[in-house]
C-alpha positions as CSV (number, residue, x, y, z in Angstrom):
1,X,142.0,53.3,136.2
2,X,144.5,54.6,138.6
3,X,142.6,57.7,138.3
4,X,139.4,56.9,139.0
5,X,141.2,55.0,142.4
6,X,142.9,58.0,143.4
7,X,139.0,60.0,143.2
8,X,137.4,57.7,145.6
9,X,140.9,57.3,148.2
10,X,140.6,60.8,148.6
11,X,136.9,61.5,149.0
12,X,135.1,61.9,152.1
13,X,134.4,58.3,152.0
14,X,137.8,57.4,152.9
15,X,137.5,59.7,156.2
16,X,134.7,57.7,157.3
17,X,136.1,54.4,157.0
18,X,136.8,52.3,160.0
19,X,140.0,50.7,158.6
20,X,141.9,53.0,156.6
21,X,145.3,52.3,156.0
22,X,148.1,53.9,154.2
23,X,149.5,51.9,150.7
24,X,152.7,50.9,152.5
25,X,150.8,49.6,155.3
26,X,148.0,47.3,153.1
27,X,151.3,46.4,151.0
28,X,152.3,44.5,154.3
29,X,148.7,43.2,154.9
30,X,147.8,41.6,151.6
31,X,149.2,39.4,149.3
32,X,150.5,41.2,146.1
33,X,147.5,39.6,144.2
34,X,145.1,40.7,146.8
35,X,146.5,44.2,147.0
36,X,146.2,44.5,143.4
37,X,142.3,43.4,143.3
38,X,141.2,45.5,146.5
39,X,143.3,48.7,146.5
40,X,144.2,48.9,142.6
41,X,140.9,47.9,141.5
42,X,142.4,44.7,139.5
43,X,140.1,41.7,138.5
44,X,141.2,38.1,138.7
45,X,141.4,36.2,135.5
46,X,138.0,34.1,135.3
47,X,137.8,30.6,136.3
48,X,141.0,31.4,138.8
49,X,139.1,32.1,142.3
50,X,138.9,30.0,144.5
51,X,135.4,30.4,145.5
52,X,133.8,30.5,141.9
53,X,132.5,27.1,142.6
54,X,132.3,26.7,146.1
55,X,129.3,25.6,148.0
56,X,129.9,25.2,151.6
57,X,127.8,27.7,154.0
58,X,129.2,29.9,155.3
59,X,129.8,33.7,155.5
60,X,132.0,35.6,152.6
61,X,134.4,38.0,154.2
62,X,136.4,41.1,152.8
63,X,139.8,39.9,152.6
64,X,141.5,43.1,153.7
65,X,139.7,43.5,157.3
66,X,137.5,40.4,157.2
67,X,134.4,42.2,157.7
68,X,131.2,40.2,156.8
69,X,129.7,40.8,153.1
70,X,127.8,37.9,151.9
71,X,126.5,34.6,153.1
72,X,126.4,31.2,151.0
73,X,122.6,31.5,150.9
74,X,122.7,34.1,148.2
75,X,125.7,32.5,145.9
76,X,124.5,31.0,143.0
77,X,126.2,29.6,140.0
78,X,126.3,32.4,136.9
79,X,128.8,31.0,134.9
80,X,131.0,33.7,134.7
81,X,134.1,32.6,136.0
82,X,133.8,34.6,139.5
83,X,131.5,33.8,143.0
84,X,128.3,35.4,142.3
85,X,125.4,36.7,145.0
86,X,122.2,38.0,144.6
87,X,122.8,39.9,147.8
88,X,124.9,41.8,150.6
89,X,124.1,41.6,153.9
90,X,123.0,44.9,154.7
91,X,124.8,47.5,155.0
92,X,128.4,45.6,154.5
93,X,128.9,47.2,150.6
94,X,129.5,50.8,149.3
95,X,128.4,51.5,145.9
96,X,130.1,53.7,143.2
97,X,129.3,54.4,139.4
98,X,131.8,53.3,137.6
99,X,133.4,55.0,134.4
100,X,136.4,52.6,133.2
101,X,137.1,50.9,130.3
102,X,134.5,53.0,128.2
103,X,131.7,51.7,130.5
104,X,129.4,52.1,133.0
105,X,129.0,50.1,135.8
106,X,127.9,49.6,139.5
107,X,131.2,48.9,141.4
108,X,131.2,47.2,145.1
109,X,133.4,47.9,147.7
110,X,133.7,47.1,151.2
111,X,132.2,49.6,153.4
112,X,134.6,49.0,156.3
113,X,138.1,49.4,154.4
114,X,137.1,51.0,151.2
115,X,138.7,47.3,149.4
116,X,137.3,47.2,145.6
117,X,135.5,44.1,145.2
118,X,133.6,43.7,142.2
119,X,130.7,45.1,140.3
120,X,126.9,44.7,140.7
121,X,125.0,43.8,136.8
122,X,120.5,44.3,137.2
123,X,118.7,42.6,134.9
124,X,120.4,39.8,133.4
125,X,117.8,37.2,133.8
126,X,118.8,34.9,136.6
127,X,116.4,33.4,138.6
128,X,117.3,35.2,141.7
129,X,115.2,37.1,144.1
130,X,116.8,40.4,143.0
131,X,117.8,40.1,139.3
132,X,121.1,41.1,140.5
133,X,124.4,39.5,140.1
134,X,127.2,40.7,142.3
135,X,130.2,39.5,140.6
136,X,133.0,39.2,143.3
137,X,136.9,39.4,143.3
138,X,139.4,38.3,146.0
139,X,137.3,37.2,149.3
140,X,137.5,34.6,151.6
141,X,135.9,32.1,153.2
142,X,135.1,31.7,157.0
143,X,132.9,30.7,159.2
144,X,131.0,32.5,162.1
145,X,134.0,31.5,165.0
146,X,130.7,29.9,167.0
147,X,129.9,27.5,164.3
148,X,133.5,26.6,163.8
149,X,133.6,25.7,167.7
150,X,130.9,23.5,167.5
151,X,131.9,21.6,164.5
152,X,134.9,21.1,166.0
153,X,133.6,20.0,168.6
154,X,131.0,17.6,167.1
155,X,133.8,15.9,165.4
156,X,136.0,15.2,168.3
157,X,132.6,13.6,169.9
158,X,132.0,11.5,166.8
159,X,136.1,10.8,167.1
160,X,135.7,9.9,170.4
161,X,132.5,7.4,169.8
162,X,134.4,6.0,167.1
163,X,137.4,5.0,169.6
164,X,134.7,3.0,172.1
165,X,134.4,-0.7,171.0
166,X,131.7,-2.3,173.4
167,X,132.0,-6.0,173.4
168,X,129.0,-7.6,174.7
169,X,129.1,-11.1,176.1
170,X,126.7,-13.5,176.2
171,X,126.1,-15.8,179.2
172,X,124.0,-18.2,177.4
């Protein structure tokens, strides 16, 4: 597996990332668990994420350089143990064929840092637009910064109207 790793860190792909750091330097960034799924190509045990069953909206970023990758209206519930999508937003993966473990699969990784993310399985017979089922490792949750402010802000209004107690007299 390291193998396969070391073919696509030193391909042309690499070169055209726009974050590419040194091992010693996404050591420092990344948990060891999160280093181990993005830049080692490891897979968290199923049932462990902690978005396999969350269903907030929002907008699924890489957890290496937070770039965008999916939204929360194409997650859907597989049952697999892992967050599942139907799709990317465009342009946020890079695909590779993948030849590990006496297979051959469609692997995901984040077009902006290179960060291994999962693999892509066609034709499994969900009901989703693209019969597709991208089976995700080690992302995070966030939402657009703007949409954070004015929830925020919504809730320190509603705060605010909850303080107010209007006592109304009665002159009759």
């Amino acid at each position: 597996m390291l193998r396969f790793s070391r073919i696509i860190f030193n391909s042309k792909v690499v070169n055209n990332l726009k974050m590419n750091l040194s091992e010693d330097e996404w050591k420092v960034k990344l948990s060891p668990e999160q280093f181990h799924v993005l830049r080692q190509k490891g897979t968290e045990r199923a049932g462990t994420g902690q978005y396999n069953k969350h269903s907030e909206e929002g907008v699924y970023n890489c957890a290496g350089c937070e770039t965008p990758l999916y939204t929360s209206k194409s997650k859907f519930n597989s049952g697999c143990g892992w967050p599942a999508f139907f799709e990317a937003i465009p342009g946020a993966l890079t695909i590779f064929e993948d030849r590990s473990h006496g297979m051959v699969r469609t692997e995901i990784c984040c077009k902006n840092c290179g960060g291994h993310l999962g693999h892509v399985f066609k034709g499994e017979g969900y009901s989703t637009p693209t019969d597709e089922r991208h089976c995700v490792n080690s992302i995070k949750v966030e939402q657009p910064r703007q949409q954070k402010q004015q929830q925020q802000k919504q809730q320190q209004q509603q705060q605010q109207q909850c303080d107010v107690i209007v006592i109304v007299a009665s002159t009759n």
